[in-house]
N, C-alpha and C positions, 0 to 999 in steps of 0.2 A: 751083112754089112759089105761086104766083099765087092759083091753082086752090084749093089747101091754105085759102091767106088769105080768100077769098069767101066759102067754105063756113061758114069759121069765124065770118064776120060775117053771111053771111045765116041760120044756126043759136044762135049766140050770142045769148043778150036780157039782159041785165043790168039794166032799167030799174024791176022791181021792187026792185032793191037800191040803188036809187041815191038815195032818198029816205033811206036811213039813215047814210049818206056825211056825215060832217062833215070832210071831209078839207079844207082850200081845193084846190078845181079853177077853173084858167083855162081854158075850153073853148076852140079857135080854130079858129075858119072862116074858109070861103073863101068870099068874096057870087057867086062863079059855077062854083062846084065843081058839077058835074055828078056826082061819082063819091058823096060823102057832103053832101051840100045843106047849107046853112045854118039851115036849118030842123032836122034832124036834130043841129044842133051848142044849136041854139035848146033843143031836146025835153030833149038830155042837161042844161042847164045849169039850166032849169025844174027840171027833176025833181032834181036833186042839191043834197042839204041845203046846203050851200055852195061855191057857185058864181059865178064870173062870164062872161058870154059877151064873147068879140073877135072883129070878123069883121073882114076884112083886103079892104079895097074894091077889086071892078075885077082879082080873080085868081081863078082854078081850079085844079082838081087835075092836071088834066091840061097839058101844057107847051104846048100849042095857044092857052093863054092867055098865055103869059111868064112869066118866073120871076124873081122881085121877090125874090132871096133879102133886098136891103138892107132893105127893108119888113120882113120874117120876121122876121131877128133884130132889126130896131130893135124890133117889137110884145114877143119873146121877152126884152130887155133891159129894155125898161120896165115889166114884167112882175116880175121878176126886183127890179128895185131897188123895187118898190110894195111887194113880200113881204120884203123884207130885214130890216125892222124887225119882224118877226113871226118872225123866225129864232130 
């Protein structure tokens, strides 16, 4: 499955469409992801008509860094109630 998922992101390019994107997008990074960089989460939220970037400090993708799920969802909730009046 893994295998499936890589191919699909290192083939996949979406970023010329992403400039026509008025959707709101929360991008969310991780400031020590190794697997998809913060910089990469930077590029999508740049390039998307409406956008805002979070990066969630001092975590990774990979669990060799810890897993902050209370961090996740607290960023995922305030997130959530900033959009609610926009519902």
């Amino acid at each position: 499955m893994m295998a499936a998922q890589w191919r699909a992101c290192l083939e996949y390019d979406s970023t010329t469409k992403l400039p026509t994107c008025q959707v709101p997008m929360h991008v969310i990074a991780f400031e020590q992801d190794l697997q998809t960089p913060p910089a990469r989460g930077k590029l999508v939220a740049d390039l998307a008509g409406n956008a805002q970037l979070h990066i969630l400090p001092g975590m990774g993708h990979f669990s060799m860094f810890g897993h902050k799920p209370e961090a996740v969802c607290s960023m995922i909730k305030a997130i959530m109630e900033q959009e609610r009046p926009n519902l």
